[in-house]
C-alpha positions as CSV (number, residue, x, y, z in Angstrom):
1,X,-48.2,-12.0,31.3
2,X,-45.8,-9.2,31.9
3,X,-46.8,-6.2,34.0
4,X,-44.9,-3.8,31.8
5,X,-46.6,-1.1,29.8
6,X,-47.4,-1.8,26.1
7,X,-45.3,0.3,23.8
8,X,-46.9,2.8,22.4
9,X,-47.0,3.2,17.8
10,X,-44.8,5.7,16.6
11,X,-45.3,6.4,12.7
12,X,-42.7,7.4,10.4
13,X,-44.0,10.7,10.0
14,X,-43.7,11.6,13.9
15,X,-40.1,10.1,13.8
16,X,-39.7,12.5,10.7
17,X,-40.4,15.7,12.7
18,X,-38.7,14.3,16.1
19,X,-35.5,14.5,13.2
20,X,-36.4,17.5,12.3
21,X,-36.9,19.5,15.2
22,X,-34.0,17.7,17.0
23,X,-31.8,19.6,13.4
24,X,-33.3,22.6,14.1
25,X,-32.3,22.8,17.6
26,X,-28.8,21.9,17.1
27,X,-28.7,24.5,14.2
28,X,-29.8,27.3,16.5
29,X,-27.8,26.4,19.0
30,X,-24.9,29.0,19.5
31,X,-21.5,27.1,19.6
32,X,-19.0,28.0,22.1
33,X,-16.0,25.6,21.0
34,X,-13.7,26.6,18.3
35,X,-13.6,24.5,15.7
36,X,-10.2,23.1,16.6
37,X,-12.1,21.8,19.7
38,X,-14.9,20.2,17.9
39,X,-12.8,18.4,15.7
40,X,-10.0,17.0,18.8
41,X,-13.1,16.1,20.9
42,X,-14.5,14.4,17.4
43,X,-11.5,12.4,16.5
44,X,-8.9,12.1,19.1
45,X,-9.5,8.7,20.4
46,X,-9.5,8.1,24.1
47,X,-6.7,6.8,26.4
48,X,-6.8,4.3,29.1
49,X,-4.2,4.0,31.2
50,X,-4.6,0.5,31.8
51,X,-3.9,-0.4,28.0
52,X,-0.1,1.2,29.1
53,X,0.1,-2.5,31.4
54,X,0.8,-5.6,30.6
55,X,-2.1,-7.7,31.7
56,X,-0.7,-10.4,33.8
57,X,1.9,-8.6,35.5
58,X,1.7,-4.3,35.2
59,X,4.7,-4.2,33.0
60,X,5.3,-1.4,31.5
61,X,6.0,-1.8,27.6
62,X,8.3,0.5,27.6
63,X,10.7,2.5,30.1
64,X,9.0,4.5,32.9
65,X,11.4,7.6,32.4
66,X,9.4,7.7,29.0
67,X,6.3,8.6,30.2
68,X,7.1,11.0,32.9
69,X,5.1,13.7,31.3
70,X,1.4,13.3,32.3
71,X,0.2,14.9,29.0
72,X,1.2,12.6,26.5
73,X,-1.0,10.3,27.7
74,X,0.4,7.8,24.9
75,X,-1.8,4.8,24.5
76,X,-0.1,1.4,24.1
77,X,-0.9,-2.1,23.3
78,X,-2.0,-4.2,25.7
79,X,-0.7,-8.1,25.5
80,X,-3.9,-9.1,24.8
81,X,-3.8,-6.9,21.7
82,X,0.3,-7.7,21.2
83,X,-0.5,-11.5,21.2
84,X,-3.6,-11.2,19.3
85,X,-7.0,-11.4,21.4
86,X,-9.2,-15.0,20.8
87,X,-11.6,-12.5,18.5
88,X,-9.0,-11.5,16.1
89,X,-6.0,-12.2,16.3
90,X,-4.6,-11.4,13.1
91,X,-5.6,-7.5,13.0
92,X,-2.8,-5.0,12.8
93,X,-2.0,-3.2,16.0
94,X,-0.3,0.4,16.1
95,X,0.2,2.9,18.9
96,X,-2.0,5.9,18.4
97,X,-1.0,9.7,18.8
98,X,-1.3,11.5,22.2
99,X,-3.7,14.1,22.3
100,X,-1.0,16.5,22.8
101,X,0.6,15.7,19.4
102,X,-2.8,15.8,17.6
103,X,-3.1,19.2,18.6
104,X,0.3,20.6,17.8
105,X,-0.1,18.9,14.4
106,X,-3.5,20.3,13.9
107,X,-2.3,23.7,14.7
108,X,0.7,23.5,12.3
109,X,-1.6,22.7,9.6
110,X,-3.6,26.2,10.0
111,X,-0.1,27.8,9.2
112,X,1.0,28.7,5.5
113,X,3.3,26.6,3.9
114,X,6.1,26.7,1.6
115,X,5.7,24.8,-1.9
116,X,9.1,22.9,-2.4
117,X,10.9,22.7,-5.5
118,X,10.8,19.4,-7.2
119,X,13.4,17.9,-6.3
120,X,11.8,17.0,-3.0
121,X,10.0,14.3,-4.6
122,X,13.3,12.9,-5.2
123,X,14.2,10.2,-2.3
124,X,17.6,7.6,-1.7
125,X,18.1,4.7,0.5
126,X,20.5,6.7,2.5
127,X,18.0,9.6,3.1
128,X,14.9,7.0,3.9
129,X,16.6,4.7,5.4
130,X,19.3,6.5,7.7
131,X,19.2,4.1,10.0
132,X,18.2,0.2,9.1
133,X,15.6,-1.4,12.1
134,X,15.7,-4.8,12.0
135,X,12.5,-6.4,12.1
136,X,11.5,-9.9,14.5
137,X,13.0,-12.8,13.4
138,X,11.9,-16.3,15.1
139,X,13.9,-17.1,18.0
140,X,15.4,-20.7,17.8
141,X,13.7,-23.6,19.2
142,X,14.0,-27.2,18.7
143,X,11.0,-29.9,18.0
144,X,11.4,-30.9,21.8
145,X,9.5,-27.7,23.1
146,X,6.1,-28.2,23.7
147,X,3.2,-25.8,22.2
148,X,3.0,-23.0,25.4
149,X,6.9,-23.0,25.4
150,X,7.4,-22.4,21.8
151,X,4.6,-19.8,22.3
152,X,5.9,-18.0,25.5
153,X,9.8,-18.1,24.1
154,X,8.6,-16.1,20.9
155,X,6.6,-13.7,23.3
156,X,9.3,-12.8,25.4
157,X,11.6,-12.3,22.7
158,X,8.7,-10.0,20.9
159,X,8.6,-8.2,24.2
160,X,12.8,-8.0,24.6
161,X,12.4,-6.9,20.6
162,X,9.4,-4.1,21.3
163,X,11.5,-2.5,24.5
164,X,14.9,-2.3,22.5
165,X,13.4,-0.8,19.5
166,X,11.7,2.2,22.0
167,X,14.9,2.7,24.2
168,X,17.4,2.9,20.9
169,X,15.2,5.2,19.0
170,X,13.3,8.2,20.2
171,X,9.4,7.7,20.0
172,X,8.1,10.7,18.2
173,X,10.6,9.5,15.0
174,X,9.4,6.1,14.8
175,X,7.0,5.5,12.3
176,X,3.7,3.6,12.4
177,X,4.9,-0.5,12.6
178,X,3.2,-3.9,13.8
179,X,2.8,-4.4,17.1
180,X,0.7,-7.7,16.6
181,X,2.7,-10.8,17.3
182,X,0.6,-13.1,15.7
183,X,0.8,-10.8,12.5
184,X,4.9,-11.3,12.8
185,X,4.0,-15.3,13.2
186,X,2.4,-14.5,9.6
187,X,5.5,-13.5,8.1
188,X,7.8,-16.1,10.0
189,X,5.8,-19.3,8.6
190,X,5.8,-17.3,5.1
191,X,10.1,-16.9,4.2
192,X,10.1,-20.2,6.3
193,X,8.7,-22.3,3.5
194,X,9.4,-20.5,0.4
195,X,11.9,-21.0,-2.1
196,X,11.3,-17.9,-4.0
197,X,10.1,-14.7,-2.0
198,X,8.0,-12.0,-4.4
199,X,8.1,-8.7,-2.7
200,X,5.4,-6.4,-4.0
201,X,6.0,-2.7,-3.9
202,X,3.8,0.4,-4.6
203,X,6.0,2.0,-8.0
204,X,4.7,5.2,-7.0
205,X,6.9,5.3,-4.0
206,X,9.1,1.8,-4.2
207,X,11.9,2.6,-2.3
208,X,9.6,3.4,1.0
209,X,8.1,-0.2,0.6
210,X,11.3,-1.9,0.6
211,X,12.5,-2.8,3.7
212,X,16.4,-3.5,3.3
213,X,16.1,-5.4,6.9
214,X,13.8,-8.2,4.7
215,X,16.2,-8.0,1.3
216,X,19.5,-8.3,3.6
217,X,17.9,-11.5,6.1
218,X,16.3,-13.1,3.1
219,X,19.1,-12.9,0.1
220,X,21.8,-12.5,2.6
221,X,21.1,-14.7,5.3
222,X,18.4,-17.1,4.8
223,X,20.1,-17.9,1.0
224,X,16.6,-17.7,-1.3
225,X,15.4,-16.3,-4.1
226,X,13.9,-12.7,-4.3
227,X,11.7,-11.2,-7.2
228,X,10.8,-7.1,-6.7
229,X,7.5,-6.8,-8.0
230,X,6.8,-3.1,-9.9
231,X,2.5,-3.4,-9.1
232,X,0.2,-0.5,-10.1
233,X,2.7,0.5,-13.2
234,X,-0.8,2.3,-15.0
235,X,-0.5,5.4,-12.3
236,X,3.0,6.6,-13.6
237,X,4.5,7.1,-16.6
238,X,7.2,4.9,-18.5
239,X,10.0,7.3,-17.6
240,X,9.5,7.0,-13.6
241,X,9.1,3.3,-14.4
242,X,12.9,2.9,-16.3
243,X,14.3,5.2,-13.6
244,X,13.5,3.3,-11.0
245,X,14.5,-0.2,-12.2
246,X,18.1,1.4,-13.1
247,X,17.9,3.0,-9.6
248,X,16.8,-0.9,-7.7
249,X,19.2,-2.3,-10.3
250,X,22.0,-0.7,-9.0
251,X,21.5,-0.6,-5.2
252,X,19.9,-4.6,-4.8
253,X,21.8,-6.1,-7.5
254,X,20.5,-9.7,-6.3
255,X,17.4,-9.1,-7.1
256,X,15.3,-9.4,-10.8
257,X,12.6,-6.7,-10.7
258,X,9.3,-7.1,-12.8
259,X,6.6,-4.4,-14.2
260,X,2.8,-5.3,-13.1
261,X,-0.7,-3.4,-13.8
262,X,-4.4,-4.6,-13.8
263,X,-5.0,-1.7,-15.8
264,X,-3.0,-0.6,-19.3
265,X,-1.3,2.9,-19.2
266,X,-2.0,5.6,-21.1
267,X,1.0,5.9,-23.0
268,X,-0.7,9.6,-24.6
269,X,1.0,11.3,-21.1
270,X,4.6,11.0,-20.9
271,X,5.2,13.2,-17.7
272,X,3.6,12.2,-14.5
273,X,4.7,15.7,-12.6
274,X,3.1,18.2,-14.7
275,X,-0.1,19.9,-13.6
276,X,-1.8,19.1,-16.5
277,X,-1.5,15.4,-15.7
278,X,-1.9,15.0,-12.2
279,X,-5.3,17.3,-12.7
280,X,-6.5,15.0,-15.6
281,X,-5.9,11.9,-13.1
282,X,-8.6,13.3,-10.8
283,X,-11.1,12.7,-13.8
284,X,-9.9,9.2,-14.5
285,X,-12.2,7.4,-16.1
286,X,-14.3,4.5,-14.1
287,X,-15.0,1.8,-16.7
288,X,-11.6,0.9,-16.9
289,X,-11.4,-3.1,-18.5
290,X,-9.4,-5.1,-16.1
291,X,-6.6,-6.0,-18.5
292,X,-3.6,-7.6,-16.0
293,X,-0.1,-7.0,-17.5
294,X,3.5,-8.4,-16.5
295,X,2.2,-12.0,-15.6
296,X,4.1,-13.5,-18.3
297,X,7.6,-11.9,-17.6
298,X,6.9,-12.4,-13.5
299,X,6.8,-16.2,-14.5
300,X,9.9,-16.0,-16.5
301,X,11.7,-14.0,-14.0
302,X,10.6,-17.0,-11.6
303,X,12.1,-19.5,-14.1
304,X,15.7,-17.1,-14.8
305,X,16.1,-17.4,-10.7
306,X,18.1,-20.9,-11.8
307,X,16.4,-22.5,-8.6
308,X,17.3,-25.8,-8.2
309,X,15.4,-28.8,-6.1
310,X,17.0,-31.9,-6.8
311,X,13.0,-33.9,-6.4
312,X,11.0,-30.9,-8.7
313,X,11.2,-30.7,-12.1
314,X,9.3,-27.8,-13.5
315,X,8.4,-27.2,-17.0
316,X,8.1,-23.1,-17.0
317,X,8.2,-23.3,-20.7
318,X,4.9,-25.0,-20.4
319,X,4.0,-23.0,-17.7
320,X,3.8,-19.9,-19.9
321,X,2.5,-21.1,-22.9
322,X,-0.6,-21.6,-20.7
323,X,-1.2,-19.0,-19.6
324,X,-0.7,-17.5,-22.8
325,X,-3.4,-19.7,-23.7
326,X,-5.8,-18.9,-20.4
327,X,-5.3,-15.2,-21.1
328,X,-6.4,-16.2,-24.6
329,X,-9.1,-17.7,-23.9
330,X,-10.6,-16.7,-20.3
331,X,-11.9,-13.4,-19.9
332,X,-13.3,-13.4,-16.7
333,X,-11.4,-10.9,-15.4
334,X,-11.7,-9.0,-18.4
335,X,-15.0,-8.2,-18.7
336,X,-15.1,-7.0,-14.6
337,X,-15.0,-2.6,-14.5
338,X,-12.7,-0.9,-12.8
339,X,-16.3,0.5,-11.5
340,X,-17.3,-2.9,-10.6
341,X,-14.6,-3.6,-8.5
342,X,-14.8,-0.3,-6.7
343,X,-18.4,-1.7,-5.7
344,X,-17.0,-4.9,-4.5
345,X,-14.6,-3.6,-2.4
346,X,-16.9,-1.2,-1.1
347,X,-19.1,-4.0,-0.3
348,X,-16.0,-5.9,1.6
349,X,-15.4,-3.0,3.5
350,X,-17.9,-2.9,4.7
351,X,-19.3,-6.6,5.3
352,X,-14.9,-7.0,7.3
353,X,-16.4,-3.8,9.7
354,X,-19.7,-5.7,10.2
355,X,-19.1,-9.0,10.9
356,X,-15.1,-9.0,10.7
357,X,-14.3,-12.4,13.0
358,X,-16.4,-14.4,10.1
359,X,-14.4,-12.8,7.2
360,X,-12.1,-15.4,7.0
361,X,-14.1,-18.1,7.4
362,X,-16.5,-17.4,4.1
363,X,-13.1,-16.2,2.1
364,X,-11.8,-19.8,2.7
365,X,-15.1,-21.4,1.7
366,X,-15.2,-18.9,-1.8
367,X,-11.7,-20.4,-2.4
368,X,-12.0,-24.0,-1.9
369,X,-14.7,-23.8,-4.5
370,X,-12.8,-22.6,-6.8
371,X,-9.5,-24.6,-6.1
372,X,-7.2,-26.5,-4.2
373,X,-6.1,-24.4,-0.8
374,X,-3.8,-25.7,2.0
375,X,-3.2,-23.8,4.9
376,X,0.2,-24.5,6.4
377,X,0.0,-25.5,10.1
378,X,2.8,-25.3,12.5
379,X,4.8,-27.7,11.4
380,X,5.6,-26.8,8.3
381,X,9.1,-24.9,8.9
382,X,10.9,-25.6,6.0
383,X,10.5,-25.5,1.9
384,X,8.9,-28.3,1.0
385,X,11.1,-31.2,-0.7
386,X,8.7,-31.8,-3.1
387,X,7.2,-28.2,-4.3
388,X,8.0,-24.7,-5.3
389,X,6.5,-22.5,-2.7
390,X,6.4,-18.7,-4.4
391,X,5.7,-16.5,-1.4
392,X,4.3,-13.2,-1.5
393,X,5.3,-10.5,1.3
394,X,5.1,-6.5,1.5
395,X,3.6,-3.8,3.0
396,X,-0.6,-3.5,3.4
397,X,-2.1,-2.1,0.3
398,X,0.4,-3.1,-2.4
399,X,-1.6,-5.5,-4.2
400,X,-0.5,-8.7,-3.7
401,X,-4.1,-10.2,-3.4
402,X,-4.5,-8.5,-6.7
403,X,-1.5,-9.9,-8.4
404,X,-2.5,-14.0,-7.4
405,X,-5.9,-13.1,-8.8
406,X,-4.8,-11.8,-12.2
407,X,-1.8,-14.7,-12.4
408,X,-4.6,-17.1,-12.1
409,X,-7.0,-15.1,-14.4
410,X,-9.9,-15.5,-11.4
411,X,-11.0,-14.2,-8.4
412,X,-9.5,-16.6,-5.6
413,X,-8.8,-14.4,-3.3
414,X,-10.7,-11.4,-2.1
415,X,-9.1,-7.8,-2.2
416,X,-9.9,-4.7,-1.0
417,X,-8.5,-1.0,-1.1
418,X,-8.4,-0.8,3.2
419,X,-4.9,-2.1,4.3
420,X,-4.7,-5.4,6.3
421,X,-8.0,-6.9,4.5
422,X,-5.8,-10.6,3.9
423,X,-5.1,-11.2,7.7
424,X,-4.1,-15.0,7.7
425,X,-1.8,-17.1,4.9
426,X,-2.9,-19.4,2.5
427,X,-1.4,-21.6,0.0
428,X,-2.9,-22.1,-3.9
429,X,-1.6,-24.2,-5.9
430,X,-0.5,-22.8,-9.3
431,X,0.6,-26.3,-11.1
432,X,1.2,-29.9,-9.4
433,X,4.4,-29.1,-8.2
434,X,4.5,-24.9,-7.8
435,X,2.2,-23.4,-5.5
436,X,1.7,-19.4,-4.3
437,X,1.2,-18.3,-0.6
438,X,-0.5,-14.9,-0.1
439,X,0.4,-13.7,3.3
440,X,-1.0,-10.6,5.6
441,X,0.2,-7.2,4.9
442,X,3.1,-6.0,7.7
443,X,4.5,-2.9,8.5
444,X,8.0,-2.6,9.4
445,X,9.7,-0.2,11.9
446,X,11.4,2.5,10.4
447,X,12.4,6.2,10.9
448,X,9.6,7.2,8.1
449,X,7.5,10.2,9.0
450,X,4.2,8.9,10.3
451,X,2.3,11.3,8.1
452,X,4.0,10.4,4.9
453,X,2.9,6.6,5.8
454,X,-0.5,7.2,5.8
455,X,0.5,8.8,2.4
456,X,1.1,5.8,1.2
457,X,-1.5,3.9,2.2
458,X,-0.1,1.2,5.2
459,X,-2.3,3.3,7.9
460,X,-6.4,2.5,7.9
461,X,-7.4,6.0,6.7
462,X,-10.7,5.2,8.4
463,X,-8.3,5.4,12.0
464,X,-6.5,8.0,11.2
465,X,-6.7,10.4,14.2
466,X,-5.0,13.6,12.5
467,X,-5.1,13.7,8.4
468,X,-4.0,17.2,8.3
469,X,-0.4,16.8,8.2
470,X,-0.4,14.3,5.4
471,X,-2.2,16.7,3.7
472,X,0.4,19.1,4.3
473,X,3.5,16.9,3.5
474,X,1.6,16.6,-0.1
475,X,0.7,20.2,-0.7
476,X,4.3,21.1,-0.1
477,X,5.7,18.6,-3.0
478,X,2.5,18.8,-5.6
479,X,-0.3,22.1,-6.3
480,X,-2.8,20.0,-4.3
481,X,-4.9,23.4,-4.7
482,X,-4.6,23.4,-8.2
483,X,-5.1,19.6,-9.0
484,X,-8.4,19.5,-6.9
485,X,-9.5,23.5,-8.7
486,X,-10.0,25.3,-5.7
487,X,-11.1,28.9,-5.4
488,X,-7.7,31.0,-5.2
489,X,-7.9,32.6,-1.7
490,X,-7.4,36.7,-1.8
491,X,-4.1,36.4,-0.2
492,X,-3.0,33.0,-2.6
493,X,-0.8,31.8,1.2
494,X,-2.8,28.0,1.8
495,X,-2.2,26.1,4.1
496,X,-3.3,22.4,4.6
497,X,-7.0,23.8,6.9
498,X,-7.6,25.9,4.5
499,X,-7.3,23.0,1.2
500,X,-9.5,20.8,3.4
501,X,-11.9,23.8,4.3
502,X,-12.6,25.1,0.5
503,X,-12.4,21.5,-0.8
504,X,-15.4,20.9,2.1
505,X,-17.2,23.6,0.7
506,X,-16.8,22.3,-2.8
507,X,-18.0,18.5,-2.1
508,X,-21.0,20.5,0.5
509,X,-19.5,18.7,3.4
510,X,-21.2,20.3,6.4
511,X,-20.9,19.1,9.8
512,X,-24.7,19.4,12.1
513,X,-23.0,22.8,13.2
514,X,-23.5,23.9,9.2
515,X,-19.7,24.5,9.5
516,X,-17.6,22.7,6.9
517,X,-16.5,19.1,7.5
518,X,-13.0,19.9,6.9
519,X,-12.1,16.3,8.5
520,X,-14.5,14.5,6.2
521,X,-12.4,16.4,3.4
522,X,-9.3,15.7,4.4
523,X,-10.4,11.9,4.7
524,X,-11.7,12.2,1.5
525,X,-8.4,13.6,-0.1
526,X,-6.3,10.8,1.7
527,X,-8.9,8.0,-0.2
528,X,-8.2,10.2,-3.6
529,X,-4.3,9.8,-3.1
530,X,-4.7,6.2,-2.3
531,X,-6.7,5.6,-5.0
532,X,-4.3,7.3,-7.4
533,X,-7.2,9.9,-8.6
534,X,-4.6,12.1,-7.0
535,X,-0.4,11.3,-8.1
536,X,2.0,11.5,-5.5
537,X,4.8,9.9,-7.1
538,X,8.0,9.6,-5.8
539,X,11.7,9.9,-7.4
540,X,14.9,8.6,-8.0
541,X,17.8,10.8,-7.2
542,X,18.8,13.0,-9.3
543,X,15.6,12.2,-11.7
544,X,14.9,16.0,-12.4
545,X,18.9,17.5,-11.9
546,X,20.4,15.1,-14.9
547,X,19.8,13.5,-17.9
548,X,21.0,10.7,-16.7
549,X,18.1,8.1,-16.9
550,X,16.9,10.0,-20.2
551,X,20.2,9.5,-21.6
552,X,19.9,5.8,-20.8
553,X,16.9,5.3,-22.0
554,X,17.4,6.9,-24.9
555,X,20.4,4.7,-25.9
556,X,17.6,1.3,-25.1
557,X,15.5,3.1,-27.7
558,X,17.4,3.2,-30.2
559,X,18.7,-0.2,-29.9
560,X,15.2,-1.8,-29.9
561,X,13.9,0.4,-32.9
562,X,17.2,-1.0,-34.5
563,X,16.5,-4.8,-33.7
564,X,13.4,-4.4,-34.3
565,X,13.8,-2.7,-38.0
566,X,16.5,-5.4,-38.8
567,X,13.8,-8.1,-37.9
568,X,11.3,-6.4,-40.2
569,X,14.2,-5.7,-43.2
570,X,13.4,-1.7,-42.7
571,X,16.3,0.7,-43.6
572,X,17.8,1.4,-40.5
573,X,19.8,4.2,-42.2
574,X,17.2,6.7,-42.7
575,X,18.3,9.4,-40.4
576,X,14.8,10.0,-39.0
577,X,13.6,7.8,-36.7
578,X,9.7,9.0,-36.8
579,X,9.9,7.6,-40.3
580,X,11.7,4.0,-39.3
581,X,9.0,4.1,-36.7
582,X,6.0,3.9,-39.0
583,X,7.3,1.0,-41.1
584,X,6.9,-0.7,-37.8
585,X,4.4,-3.3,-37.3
586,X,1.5,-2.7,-35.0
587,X,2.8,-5.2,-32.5
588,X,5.9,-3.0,-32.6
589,X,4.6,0.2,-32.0
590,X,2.5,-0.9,-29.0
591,X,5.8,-2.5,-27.1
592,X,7.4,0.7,-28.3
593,X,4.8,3.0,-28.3
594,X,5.4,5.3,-25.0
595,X,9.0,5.1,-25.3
596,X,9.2,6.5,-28.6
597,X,6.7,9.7,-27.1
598,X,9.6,10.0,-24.9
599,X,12.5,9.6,-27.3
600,X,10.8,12.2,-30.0
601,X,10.4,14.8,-26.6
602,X,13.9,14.3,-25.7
603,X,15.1,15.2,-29.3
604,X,13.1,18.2,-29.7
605,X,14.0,19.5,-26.5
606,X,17.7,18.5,-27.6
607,X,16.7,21.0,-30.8
């Protein structure tokens, strides 16, 4: 036997005053740091100069005249982390924020801002995108290459790629983007071997998850089909939705756009910028039914591209009518909370923290035993001769995971609300000869303001180092203080530190100091936004200077209320369209139900 000692029992009730009296010390014990220093030696994550290197060689990634200033003490990727590491190699990579900047930024926040008129919510493709990035495409190769050349020419062209973007464009404008190669790899195999490529955007900022690098390589130069996908319609009202397919209408003409929700809107608020609505938003309602809409006219859009393979013959025809049928009949989906799903993802999140590298393993055995799922190996570069491959691409957090669940009226592939949770492809077939291919959620480069990203939910609010700014990009464009019913402050001048501060004070966040957690709130605020519980919606231009897309809309109105009194023999004479409206059939009034609200506002406001 050992000669150690034999441990000695230690009951729960001694561990219970060890807890306390260890509370009771920190409580009394008189802080000397500010609380600017508490929360940058909290959260700024630390920097190793050897992650600056490349591994094999001590490379820089990027110019040395870039890093001549010893206090940026900017943290890179390393190769193994660019090339993806054995454990996982398909988890996003970003550079993270000096310490330096995380301090400026946290002392901007303390300052008062100015709330902006609203027309700041209003955003082009010529302000966004000022200047078009282009993202990785594979470098050429030829099926006489062997495995580790194929792999080493597409990581020195990643490499030549990663230097050119940081010497043409200055670091502190670039926004948060992949620096993962394999992730890229995802995307390559992905518009490699589809014949019809569904992008799925965010409606309640589109435009900023719509790379025109992907629309101009895939309609432009690789000749396929593209589908813009409207998903989480239920957060905005109709209005913003019109608006923005005239806007996407006009700008990508190539491209047929489609409306998709799990949830129904509430047709009862027809505008999504007054204080009234974005407060009631907060109180949103858990047990939501899952009730997926748009699947139908995403398959028909599908069927209008006119794509023709000369050894598939697709019956879309039939291909709706079943689903008709499934939506009918199934109700699996249906009868799943909004509540419920919160709890599943919650559980996901956590389970991908815990014991992330098996993740993909036990989501590939859930699928199989539900139905039929190729993964596409290497070889594989090309659509196939005898399928329709229906790809789905776009930024983390979108919902494309969402979307293949509710087209197939199951769960078949897991989904959560932390960005990057799908981090390999799959195929699933959707009929014998049409199949779908989820594929990894990528960030582009672009010139967007890192703050705003996070915004919109491509950035891991869990690693974000310094949530204060994104708090005060919001404030500035909505009454954040108002939405979330703060205390007014005796002098009414907020600023982002002090919306986090009274909004820690109001949840009783309180760090072991007894000091309020005003990071945990600003997390918490950032999970509210993503969620939707708090609207930061996103604009046209000139949405709120013109009557232009009323006017429009307007005109639809009437023409449908028209058609649709013909069809029903209703006097379409009578000079007051509330009246028309009301001879409508129920199955009318619901398809025309919002848009009436808004046609009856525009009149009186005409009056």
């Amino acid at each position: 036997m050992g000669n150690g000692h034999r441990k000695k029992p230690f009951s729960g009730k001694q561990k219970k005053k060890q807890l306390q009296a260890k509370r009771e010390k920190n409580l009394s014990k008189k802080e000397e740091d500010s609380d600017e220093e508490i929360e940058a030696d909290k959260h700024v994550v630390r920097k190793h100069a050897d992650e600056r290197k490349y591994a094999e060689n001590g490379e820089s990634l990027l110019k040395k005249e870039q890093f001549n200033n010893k206090d940026d003490n900017i943290t890179l990727p390393s190769t193994q982390k660019l090339l993806g590491s054995s454990k996982s190699r398909l988890h996003s990579v970003f550079e993270k924020l000096s310490p330096r900047e995380i301090r400026a930024q946290r002392k901007a926040s303390m300052k008062a801002f100015t709330r902006l008129p609203s027309t700041a919510l209003e955003v082009s493709v010529n302000d966004i995108y000022t200047s078009v990035i282009d993202f990785p495409k594979r470098p050429s190769w030829h099926y006489g290459m062997t495995k580790e050349q194929l792999e080493s020419n597409e990581e020195h062209y990643f490499r030549q790629w990663l230097d050119d973007v940081y010497n043409k464009y200055p670091r502190e404008e670039l926004s948060f983007f992949e620096h993962n190669l394999d992730v890229w790899r995802q995307l390559w195999r992905v518009l490699e071997i589809s014949d019809i490529i569904l992008i799925v955007v965010d409606i309640r900022h589109p435009l900023l998850h719509f790379p025109p690098s992907l629309y101009n390589y895939v309609v432009k130069d690789m000749k396929r089909k593209m589908v813009l996908v409207f998903n989480k319609v239920d957060l905005v009202a109709e209005h913003t939705v019109y608006a923005w397919t005239k806007y996407f209408e006009e700008q990508f003409p190539e491209i047929s756009i489609v409306e998709f929700s799990c949830y129904p809107r509430d047709n009862r608020f027809v505008d999504d910028t007054s204080t009234a609505f974005l407060q009631k938003r907060t109180k949103r309602p858990k047990k939501r039914r899952y009730q997926a809409l748009g699947i139908k006219e995403l398959l028909l859009a599908c069927k209008n591209t006119n794509l023709v393979k000369q050894d598939v013959e697709v019956n879309w025809t039939e291909l709706i009518e079943q689903y008709n049928r499934n939506a009918t009949v199934c109700d699996n989906l249906d009868d799943i909370t909004e509540e419920e799903v919160g709890k599943i993802d919650a559980i996901q999140e956590e389970s991908s923290s815990d014991v992330e590298s098996l993740d993909a393993e036990e989501n590939i055995k859930q699928i199989e035993n539900q139905l039929k799922v190729v993964n596409i190996n290497n070889i594989e570069t090309s659509p196939h001769k005898t399928l329709i491959t229906i790809g789905l691409v776009g930024h983390p957090n979108v919902g494309k995971s969402s979307l293949i669940n509710s087209i197939f009226g199951k769960v078949v592939v897991s989904t959560s609300r932390t960005p990057g949770h799908t981090n390999h492809f799959q195929t699933i077939h959707l009929s014998k000869n049409i199949r779908l291919c989820d594929s990894p959620g990528l960030v582009f480069p672009s010139l967007l303001l890192k703050q705003l990203q996070i915004l919109l939910g491509m950035y891991p609010i869990a690693q974000v180092q310094e949530p204060y700014s994104s708090i005060q990009y919001m404030a500035e464009r909505i009454p954040l203080e108002s939405i979330l019913k703060l205390k007014t402050l005796e002098n009414n001048e907020w600023s982002a530190w002090n919306i986090c501060e009274a909004f820690a004070i109001k949840q009783k966040y309180y760090t072991k100091a007894s000091r309020p957690d005003v990071y945990r709130a600003a997390n918490a605020i950032l999970r509210l936004v993503n969620d939707g519980r708090i609207l930061l919606s996103f604009k046209p231009p000139e949405f709120f200077t013109s009557l232009k897309y009323l006017m429009a809309q307007k005109n639809e109105i009437d023409l449908q209320i028209k058609v649709e009194s013909e069809k029903m023999g209703i006097n379409t004479k009578k000079t007051d369209k509330k009246e028309i409206f009301e001879e409508l059939n129920s199955q009318s009034k619901q398809q025309l139900g919002g848009y009436f609200e808004l046609l009856i506002n525009y009149n009186d406001d005409k009056n």
